[in-house]
Residue, then its C-alpha position, 0 to 999 in steps of 0.5 A: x438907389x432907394x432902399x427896396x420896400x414891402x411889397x403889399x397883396x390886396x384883394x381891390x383898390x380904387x383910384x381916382x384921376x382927376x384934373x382940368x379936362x384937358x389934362x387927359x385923365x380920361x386917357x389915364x385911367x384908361x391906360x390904367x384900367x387896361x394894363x389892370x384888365x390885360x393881367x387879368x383883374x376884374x375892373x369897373x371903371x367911372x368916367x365922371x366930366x363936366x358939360x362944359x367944352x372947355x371950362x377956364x383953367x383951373x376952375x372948379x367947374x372944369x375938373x375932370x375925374x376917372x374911377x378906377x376900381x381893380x379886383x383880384x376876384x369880381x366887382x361890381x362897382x366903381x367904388x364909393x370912395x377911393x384908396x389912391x386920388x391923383x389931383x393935378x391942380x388945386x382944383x382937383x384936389x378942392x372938388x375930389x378930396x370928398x372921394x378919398x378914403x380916410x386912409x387914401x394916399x394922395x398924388x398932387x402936381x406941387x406946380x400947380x399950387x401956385x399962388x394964382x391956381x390956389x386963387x382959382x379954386x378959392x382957397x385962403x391959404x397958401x397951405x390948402x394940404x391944411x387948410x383942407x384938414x388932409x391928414x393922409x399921406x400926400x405924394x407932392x411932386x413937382x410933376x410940370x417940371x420934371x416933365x419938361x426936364x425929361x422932354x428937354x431934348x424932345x424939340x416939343x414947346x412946353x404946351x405940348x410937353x404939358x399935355x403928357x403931365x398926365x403919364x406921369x401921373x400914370x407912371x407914378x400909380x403904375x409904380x405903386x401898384x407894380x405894374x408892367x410898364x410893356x403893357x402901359x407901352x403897347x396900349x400908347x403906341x396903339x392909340x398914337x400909331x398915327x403920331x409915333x412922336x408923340x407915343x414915344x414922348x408919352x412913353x418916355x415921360x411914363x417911365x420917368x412918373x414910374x422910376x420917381x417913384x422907385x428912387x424917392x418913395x420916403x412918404x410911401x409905406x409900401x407898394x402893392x400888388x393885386x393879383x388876379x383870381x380869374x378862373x374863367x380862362x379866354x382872351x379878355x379886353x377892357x372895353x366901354x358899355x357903348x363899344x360894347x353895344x357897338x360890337x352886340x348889333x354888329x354880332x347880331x346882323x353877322x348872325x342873321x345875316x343882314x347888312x346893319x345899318x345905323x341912322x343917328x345924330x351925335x348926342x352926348x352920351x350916346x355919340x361912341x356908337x356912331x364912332x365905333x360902327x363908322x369904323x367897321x365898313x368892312x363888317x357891312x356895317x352902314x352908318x349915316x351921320x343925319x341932319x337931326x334925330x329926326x332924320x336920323x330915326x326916320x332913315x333908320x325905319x326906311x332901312x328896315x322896310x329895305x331888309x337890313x337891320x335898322x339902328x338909330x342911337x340917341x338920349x333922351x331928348x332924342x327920343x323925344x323927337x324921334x317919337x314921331x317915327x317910332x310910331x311909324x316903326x309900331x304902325x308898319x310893325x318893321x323892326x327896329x333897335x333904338x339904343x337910348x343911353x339916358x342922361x341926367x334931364x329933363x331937357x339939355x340937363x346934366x348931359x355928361x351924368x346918368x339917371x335911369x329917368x327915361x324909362x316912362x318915355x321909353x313905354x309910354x312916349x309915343x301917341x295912341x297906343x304903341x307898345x313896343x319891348x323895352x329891355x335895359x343893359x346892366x354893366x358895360x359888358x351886358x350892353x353886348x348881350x343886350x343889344x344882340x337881344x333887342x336885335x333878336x326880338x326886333x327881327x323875329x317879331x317885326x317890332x320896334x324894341x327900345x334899349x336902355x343903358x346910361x352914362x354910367x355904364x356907357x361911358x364906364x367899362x369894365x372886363x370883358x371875355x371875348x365870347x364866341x358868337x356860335x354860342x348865341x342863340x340864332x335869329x329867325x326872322x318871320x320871312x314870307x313863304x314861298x306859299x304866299x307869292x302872288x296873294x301877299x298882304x302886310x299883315x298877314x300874320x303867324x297865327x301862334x305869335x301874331x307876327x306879321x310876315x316880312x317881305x321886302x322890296x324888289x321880291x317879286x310876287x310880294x309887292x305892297x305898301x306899308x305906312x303911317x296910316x291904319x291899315x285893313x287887318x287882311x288886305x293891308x289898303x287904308x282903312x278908317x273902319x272903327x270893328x278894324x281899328x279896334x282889331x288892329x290896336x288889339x293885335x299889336x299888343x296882343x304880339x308883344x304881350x307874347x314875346x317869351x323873355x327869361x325869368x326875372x332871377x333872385x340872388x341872394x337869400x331867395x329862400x327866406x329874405x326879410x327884404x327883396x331889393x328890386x332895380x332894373x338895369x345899371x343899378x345892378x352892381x351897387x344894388x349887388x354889393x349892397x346885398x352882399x354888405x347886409x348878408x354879410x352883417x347877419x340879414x337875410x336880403x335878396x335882390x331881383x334885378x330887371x332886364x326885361x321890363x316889357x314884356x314883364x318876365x311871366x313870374x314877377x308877380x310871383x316873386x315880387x309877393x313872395x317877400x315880406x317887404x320889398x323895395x324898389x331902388x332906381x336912379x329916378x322918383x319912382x318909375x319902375x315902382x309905379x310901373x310895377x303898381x300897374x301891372x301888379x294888384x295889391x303891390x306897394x313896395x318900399x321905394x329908394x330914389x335918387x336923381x343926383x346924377x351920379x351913381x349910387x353908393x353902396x355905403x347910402x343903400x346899405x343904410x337905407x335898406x337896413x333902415x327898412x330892415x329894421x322897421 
């Protein structure tokens, strides 16, 4: 037996899965990502794919990565670079190599360095470890054979004994890092319940990845242990912005009371929604897989007219074509949740990476004027809160309401503690009143919110018809007068310039900074930490991150000029600025942009703001 080694405390590590997309590193950093969020260490995780179904085997072009960041205390981010990299062939190494530290210690599968895979991946030598310049510690083991050797007597063909390649990966990191391999254990037999052969193979083939690491450890210094500092006792999970998303509409029909009801098409990266709620009939939860989007919003706002709680999900080039029928949503003033989680565009794009290039589309996407609240999710497990929200406003102010998450934080997950849905505030829909049976018009409103009062189909004394064209502001008929259109147009902004949305927040240094970075949505945690490097180097930075972006919070204006210099950070070429410009004289802030698809780097906003800092 190899001797014992030391065993390291760290605060955080960052490791990084990467390989051919069908070596299941999405489901090894998940495995990871869960045993560290069950014993209690703060995770953000990043799932970064290609496009392709299936790119050709071994090509640069097919590798697939995932992020992993564990904390003892709160992060924030998936990380800038990593500490451990985990490259199943030349391929991965080739393209992922950039993530790792200079300090990071590096896994690779020796078997997938033949001849023909350094070829594919367009090395010259036959040494890429020095062909690269790698001068960090390389874990080279040959991972294929000591997979096969350990499922020899499984009665498995080699195909399906190489789609476990991937636990051993995970074992391996699960020995570095001392994790409990009952954990790893429990969350196989859970996703393979349904193939109790294969979860044991993969269990079998885990331990193996763990043990070599135990018994032959001589280019490893040391292993580590992170241990958890959570002080906010509950019962936690890892879970994804789109379950959690998911699970918020679920939580806010239960609290109000209403069937939900779901009309979608699948679109990368929004398709989980539609899995997760297609799971929970028993919850009352109607899904419709539709024809296109089209259908897929139009059956959403027949299901409000109906009474339920009408969703439909998509991205962007979703919401272009259901525009159509978000202005019948405005026109009908029915509630509505759209759920868009932004990818990389314009067009098909970069459908499996994010930006935050949605937002003009989302307030000003639809013909005539139809504003609608517009509010953006900030972490995979806001995406909860935000959805019950967008479900609250749309249900108590007879609205359509557009949700904005992305890729990033749909795809990427984080540690979530169960919340307790009595602590969320109560949905009040502006229902019709007994008073009004027999003299009920549509648009009939409270006269404090300009709400209009809902009725819905089958309630007797309250019939009457809604539709796309405009309608008489007190009988509801059909009405082509210009005095009532103007009304009309007037009316409905008028409502949703009245919603009540919490005050915009500022973190940091909110007394006397220098600089107030300012972003709205998934950017939070990268714009977060970067806050925190540059008070922590001596400067005085605040930040003010966005969640409702209409209605504006009532004291934009007032924090936004309270600041010597201000810059406006956003995963786009500047439209939360411009949009800030509009609603704000005399406003003209510093800006950050990048549309590069991925998520920022803590290291490039530090350097950018100081930069401004020092101006």
């Amino acid at each position: 037996m190899a001797n014992e080694i030391e065993v390291k405390e760290l605060e955080q590590v960052v490791v990084r899965f990467s390989g051919d997309s069908g070596d299941g590193m999405q489901l090894a950093g998940n495995i990871f990502s869960t045993v560290s969020a069950t014993v209690g260490n703060d995770i953000s995780t990043f799932p970064d794919y290609p496009a392709d179904i299936r790119a050709p085997q071994g090509s640069l072009t097919g590798v697939s990565g995932f992020q992993v960041h564990v904390g003892a205390d709160k992060v924030y981010t998936p990380g800038d670079l990593c500490d451990v990299l985990v490259a199943m062939n030349a391929a991965a190494l080739k393209t992922q190599y950039k993530f790792a530290k200079p300090t990071a210690c590096i896994i690779i599968d020796t078997d997938a360095f033949k001849a023909t895979d350094l070829q594919k991946a367009e090395f010259k030598t036959d040494n890429p470890i020095e062909e690269m310049g790698i001068k960090q510690d390389v874990i080279a083991a040959p991972i294929s054979k000591l997979v096969q050797e350990c499922l020899a007597d499984s009665g498995m063909d080699v195909k399906s004994m190489m789609k476990c390649r991937n636990m051993f990966a995970v074992g391996l990191v699960c020995w570095l890092f001392n994790r409990d391999l009952n954990l790893a254990e429990n969350y196989i037999r859970e996703k393979f319940a349904k193939k109790p052969g294969i979860a044991e193979a993969n269990i079998k083939v885990i331990h193996a990845g763990y043990d070599y690491g135990h018994n032959t450890h001589s280019s490893v210094a040391h292993t580590y242990r992170i241990e958890s500092k959570v002080t906010v006792p509950g019962k936690y999970m890892d879970i994804t912005g789109n379950k959690a998303t998911a699970y918020g509409l679920m939580a806010a029909a239960e609290k109000v009371g209403k069937k939900l009801f779901l009309g979608s098409y699948p679109i990368t990266p929004a398709t989980d929604i539609l899995h997760e709620l297609a799971k929970h009939k028993s919850m009352g939860v109607i899904t419709m897989q539709c024809e296109d989007e089209i259908s897929g919003c139009a059956s959403a706002v027949g299901a409000a007219f109906a009474g339920a709680l009408a969703v439909t999900s998509t991205s962007g080039p979703g919401v272009c074509l259901k525009s159509e029928a978000m202005n019948l949503a405005v026109i009908t003033e029915l509630p509505l949740v759209l759920v868009d989680v932004q990818r990389g565009g314009p067009s098909t794009g970069l459908p499996t990476k994010s930006e935050q290039a949605d937002l003009l589309l989302a307030l000003f996407g639809r013909s005539g004027e139809s504003p609608l609240p517009v509010i953006a999710a900030t972490s995979p497990t806001d995406c909860f809160d935000k959805a019950y929200m967008a479900c609250k406003i749309a249900l108590e102010h007879m609205t359509p309401v557009i949700l904005l998450t992305d890729g990033f934080i749909a795809n990427g997950s984080s540690a979530w503690k169960l919340p307790k849905l009595a602590d969320y505030p109560a949905i009040n829909p502006p229902y019709v009143t007994p008073e009004m049976k027999d003299n009920y018009a549509p648009y009939f409103r409270n006269p404090e919110t300009g709400v209009r009062y809902w009725a819905t189909p089958g309630q007797e004394g309250y019939t009457h018809i809604v539709g796309g064209l405009e309608k008489d502001s007190k009988t509801g008929a059909i009405s082509t007068n210009p005095e009532n259109h103007d009304l009309m147009v007037r009316l409905r902004a008028e409502k949703i310039a009245k919603i009540e949305v919490p005050d915009v927040l500022v973190e940091g240094c909110a007394d006397d900074a220098d600089l107030l970075i300012v972003g709205f949505g998934s950017t939070y945690g990268h714009l977060y930490s970067a806050m925190k490097e540059l008070n922590a180097k001596g400067n005085k930075v605040a930040l003010a991150q966005f969640s409702y972006i209409n209605p504006l919070p009532k004291n934009t204006a007032e924090v936004l000029k309270r600041y010597k210099k201000v810059v406006v950070a956003e995963q786009n070429l500047g439209q939360f600025a411009g949009y800030l410009r509009m609603k704000i004289d005399n406003f003209a802030p510093y800006q950050f942009n990048e549309v590069k698809g991925q998520p920022f780097t803590v290291s490039a906003l530090v350097d950018a703001f100081q930069e401004i800092i020092n101006k």
